[in-house]
C-alpha positions in Angstrom: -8.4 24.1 4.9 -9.4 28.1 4.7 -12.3 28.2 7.7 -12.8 32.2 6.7 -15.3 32.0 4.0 -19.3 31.7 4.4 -19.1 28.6 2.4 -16.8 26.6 4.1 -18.4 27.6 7.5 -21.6 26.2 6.0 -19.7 22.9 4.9 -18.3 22.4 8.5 -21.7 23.1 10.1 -23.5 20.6 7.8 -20.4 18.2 8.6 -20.9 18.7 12.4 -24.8 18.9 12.3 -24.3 14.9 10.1 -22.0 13.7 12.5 -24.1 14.6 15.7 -27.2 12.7 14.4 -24.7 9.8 13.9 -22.7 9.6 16.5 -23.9 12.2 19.1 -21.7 10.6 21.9 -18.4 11.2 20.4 -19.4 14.7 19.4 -20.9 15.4 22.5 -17.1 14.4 24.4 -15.6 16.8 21.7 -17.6 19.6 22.7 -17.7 19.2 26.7 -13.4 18.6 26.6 -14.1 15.0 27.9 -11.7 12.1 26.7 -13.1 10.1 24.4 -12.3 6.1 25.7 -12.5 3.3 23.3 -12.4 -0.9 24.7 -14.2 -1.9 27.8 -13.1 -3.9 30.9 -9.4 -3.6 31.4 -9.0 -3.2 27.5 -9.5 0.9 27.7 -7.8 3.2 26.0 -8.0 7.0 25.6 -7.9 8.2 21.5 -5.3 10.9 21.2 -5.1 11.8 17.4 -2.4 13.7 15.8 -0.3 12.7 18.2 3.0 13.4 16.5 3.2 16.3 14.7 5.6 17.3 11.5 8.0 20.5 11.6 6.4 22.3 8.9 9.2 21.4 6.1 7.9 17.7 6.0 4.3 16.6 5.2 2.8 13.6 5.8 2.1 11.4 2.8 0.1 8.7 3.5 1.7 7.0 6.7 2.1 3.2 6.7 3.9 1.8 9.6 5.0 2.3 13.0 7.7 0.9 15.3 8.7 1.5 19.1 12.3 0.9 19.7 13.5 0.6 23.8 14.0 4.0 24.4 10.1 4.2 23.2 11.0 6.2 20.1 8.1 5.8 17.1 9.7 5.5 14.1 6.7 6.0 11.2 7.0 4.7 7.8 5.2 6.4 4.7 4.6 6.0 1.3 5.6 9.1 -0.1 5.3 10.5 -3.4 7.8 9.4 -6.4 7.9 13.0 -7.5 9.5 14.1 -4.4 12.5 11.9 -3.7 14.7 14.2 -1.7 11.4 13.7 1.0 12.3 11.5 4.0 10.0 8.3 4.6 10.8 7.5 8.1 10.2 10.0 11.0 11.3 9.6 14.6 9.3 11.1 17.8 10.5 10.9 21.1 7.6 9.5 23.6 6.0 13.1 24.1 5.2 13.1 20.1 7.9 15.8 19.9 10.0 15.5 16.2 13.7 13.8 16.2 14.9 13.5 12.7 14.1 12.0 9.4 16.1 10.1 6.9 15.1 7.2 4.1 14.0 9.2 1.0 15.1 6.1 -0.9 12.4 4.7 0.0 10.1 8.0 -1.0 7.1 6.6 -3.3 7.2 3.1 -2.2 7.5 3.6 2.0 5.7 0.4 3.7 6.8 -1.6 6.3 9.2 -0.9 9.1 10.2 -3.1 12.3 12.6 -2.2 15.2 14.6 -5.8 16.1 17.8 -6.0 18.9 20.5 -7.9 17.6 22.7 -8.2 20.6 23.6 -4.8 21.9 22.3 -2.6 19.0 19.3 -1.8 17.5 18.3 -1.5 13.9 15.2 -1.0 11.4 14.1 -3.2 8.8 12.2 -1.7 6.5 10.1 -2.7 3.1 9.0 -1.1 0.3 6.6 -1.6 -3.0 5.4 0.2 -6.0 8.3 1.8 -7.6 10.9 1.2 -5.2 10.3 -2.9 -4.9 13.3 -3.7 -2.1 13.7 -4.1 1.5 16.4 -3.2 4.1 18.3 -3.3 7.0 19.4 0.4 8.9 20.9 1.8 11.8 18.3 4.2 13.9 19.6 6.6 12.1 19.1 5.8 9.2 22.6 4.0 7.5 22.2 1.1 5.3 23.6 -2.5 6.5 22.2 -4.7 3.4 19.5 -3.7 0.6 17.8 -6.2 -1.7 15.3 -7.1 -4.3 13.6 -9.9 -5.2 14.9 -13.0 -3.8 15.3 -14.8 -7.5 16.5 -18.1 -5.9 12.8 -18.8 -4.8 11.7 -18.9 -8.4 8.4 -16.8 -8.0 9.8 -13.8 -9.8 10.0 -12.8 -13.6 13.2 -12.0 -15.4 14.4 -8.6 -14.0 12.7 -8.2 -11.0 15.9 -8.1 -8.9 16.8 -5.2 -10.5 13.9 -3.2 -11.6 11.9 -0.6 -9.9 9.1 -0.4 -12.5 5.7 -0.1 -10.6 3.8 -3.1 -12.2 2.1 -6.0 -10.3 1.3 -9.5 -10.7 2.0 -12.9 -9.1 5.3 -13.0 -10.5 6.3 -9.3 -9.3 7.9 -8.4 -6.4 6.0 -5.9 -3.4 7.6 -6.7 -0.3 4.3 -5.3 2.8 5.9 -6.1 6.3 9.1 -8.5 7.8 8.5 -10.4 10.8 11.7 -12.1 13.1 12.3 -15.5 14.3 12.4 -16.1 18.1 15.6 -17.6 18.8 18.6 -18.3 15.4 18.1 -14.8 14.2 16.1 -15.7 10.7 13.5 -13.3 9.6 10.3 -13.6 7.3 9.6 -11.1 4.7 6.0 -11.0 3.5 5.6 -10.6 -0.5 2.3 -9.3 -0.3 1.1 -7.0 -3.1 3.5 -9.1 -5.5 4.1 -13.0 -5.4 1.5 -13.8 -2.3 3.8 -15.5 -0.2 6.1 -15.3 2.9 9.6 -15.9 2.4 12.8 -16.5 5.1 16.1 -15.7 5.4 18.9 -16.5 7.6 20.4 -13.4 9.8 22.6 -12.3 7.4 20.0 -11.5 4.8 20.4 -15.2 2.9 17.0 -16.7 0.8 16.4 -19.5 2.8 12.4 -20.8 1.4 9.5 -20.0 0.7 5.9 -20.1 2.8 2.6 -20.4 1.0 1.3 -19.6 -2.6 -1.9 -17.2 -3.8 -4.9 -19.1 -3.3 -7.9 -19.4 -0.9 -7.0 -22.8 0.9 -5.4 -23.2 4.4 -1.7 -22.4 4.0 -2.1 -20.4 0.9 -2.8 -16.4 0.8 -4.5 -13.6 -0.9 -2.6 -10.4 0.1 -0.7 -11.6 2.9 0.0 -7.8 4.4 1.3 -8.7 7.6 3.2 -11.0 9.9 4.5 -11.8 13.6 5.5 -14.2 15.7 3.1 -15.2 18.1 4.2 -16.1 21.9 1.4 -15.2 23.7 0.6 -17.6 26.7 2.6 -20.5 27.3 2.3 -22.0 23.9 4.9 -22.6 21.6 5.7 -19.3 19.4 4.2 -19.9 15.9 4.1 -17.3 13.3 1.1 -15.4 12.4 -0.2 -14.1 9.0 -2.7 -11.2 8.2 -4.2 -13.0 5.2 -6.3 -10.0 4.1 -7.2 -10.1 1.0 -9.0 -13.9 2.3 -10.2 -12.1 5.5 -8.4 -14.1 8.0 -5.3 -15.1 10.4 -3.3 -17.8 9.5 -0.6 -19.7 12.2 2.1 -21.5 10.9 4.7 -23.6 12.7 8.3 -21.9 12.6 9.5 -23.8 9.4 6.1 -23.0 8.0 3.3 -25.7 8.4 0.2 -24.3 8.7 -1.6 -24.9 11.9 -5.1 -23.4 12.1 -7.0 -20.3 10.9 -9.1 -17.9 12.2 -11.8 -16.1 9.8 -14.1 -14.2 12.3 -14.5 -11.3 13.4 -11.7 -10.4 10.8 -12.7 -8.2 7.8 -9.3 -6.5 6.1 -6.7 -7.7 8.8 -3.5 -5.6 8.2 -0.7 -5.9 10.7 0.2 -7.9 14.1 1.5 -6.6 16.8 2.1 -8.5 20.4 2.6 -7.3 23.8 2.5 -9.8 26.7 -1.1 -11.8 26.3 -2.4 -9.4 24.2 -2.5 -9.8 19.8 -2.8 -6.3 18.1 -4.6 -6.4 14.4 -5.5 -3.3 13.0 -7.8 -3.6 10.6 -8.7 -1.3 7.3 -12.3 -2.0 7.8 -11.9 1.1 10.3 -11.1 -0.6 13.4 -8.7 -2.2 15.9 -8.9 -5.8 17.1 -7.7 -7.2 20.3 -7.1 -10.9 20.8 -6.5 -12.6 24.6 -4.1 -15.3 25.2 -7.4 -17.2 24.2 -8.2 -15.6 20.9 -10.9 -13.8 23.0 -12.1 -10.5 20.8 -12.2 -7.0 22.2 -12.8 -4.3 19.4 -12.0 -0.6 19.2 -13.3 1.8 17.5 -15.8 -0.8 16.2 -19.2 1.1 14.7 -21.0 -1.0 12.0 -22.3 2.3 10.6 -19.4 4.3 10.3 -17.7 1.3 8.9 -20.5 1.4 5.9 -20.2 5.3 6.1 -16.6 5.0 5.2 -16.6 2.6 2.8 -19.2 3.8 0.8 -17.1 7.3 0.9 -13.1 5.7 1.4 -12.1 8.1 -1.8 -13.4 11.2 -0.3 -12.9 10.6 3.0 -9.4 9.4 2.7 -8.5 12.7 1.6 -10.6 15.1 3.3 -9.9 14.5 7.5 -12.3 17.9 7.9 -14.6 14.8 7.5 -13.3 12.4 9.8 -14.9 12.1 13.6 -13.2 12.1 16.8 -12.6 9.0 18.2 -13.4 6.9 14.8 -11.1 5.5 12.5 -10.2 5.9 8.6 -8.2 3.1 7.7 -6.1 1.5 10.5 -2.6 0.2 8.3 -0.4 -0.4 11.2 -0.2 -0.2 15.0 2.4 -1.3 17.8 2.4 -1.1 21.4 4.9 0.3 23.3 6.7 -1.5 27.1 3.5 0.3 29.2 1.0 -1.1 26.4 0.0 2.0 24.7 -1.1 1.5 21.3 0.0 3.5 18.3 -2.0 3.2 15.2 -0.7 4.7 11.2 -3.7 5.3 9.3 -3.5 4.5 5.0 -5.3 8.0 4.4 -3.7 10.4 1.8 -3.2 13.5 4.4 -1.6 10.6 7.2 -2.3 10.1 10.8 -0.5 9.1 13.7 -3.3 8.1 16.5 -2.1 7.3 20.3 -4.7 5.5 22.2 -3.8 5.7 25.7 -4.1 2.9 28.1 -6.5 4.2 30.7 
């Protein structure tokens, strides 16, 4: 945005002058070059936004997803826009932020989910997409294809053609593939269906349907927009996988052959992602904040502000697109996050201009 004009100096002032009635802490940390620290107890973390930063023939269009792979690399999925399909979808950043490469334009219009997973001594990305691309995939760090799919038909949740179309239309019986999550120990992975069909479906580590997990609905082992997935191994209980069931609100554990086993509603709003390092469960949520679960299902909250939250959903059209807006230290719409091995957090954001947010563990 052009700060040389009278008007838009008046726009920022009245933007600043708003925010510092608001939220005259954060703005107060802005203007004396203090840190701004979110969490409390051991649970701190310093908020480092635009972290990783585009070489200026890319552009960020709406980011997604992010993964850390062992040489603490972020890969970061976006949507990208159909119109522009010689645009990469997946950029790599080396652990200073500093630009790598970028490759996956088939994915451009359609980016979503991506994972890191090592399968014995190599490393590769699995990666979904939705809207008008409708697949999901398997690829080297680099960026070469192992497997792509569609639709698993075999489960029989999909309409004629879906296994081969990339027509951006949704329904129950359509297939939007959101996030993948992997089996502990025989090398299976689940795929979460969660803008199409509402369900979680498994395959066997060569990329074979195996079943199917769940069905739309509101009851316990059913979904409504189940976004994202992991397997959960925190303390010493047996690893079960989790659901972000966000359209319902809510986390959902199932068994590793998929009986449900509990489900947590509160403090969960729009739950969108799982991540898990050591003790600690990672859930961003697109109500404008992070959660933090213990080995307990104890709650710490970042970026947590009842008001802002109001502020920004009263305003989520113009604010998504307009991050002259936005406050330090306060979130849009948290898609994704990951930690990396010293328990960093990195957080996408679903806003239209993208952001990449560090939040350092202090």
């Amino acid at each position: 945005m052009q700060s040389s004009s009278r008007r838009n100096f008046l726009n920022k002032t009245s933007l600043v002058a708003g925010a510092a009635l608001s939220f005259p802490n954060l703005l107060l940390a802005k203007r004396t070059g203090g840190p701004i620290i979110l969490g409390e107890g051991e649970h701190q973390y310093e908020v480092i936004h635009d972290w990783a930063m585009l070489p200026s023939q890319f552009n960020w269009q709406v980011t997604h997803n992010v993964a850390v792979d062992e040489a603490q690399n972020l890969y970061v999925m976006h949507e990208g826009h159909a119109s522009q399909k010689g645009h990469p979808s997946i950029f790599v950043f080396d652990s200073r932020g500093k630009f790598i490469r970028a490759f996956g334009s088939q994915f451009q219009g359609g980016g979503h989910g991506i994972e890191v997973r090592k399968e014995g001594k190599q490393e590769f990305l699995y990666v979904t997409a939705y809207q008008q691309v409708k697949s999901f995939a398997k690829l080297t760090l680099t960026g070469d294809v192992v497997w792509y799919q569609r639709a698993p038909m075999a489960s029989g949740r999909y309409s004629a053609g879906e296994d081969t179309t990339t027509k951006k239309s949704w329904g129950r019986n359509k297939f939007m593939p959101t996030n993948i999550a992997f089996h502990p120990s025989d090398g299976s992975f689940y795929l979460a269906d969660g803008y199409g069909a509402h369900c979680i479906h498994r395959y066997d580590s060569e990329g074979r349907y195996l079943a199917t997990i769940g069905k739309p609905g509101k009851a316990d082992g059913e979904f409504t927009l189940p976004h994202g997935l992991w397997i959960d191994d925190r303390g010493e209980n047996t690893p079960t996988l989790c659901v972000t069931d966000r359209g319902n609100g809510r986390l959902q554990w199932f068994d590793l052959d998929g009986k449900h086993l509990k489900t947590m509603n509160d403090p969960f709003i729009l739950p969108a992602n799982i991540d898990v390092h050591q003790d600690l469960m990672l859930i961003p949520d697109l109500a404008a904040r992070i959660t933090l679960l213990d080995k307990d299902d104890k709650v710490i909250h970042l970026g947590d502000d009842e008001k802002w939250r109001k502020h920004v959903t009263a305003n989520k059209n113009q604010l998504r697109r307009e991050p002259q807006r936005w406050i330090n230290g306060k979130f849009i719409h948290p898609h994704d996050a990951c930690f990396d091995k010293k328990g960093n957090i990195f957080v996408a954001e679903w806003v239209a201009t993208g952001r990449v947010t560090k939040l350092r563990k202090v």
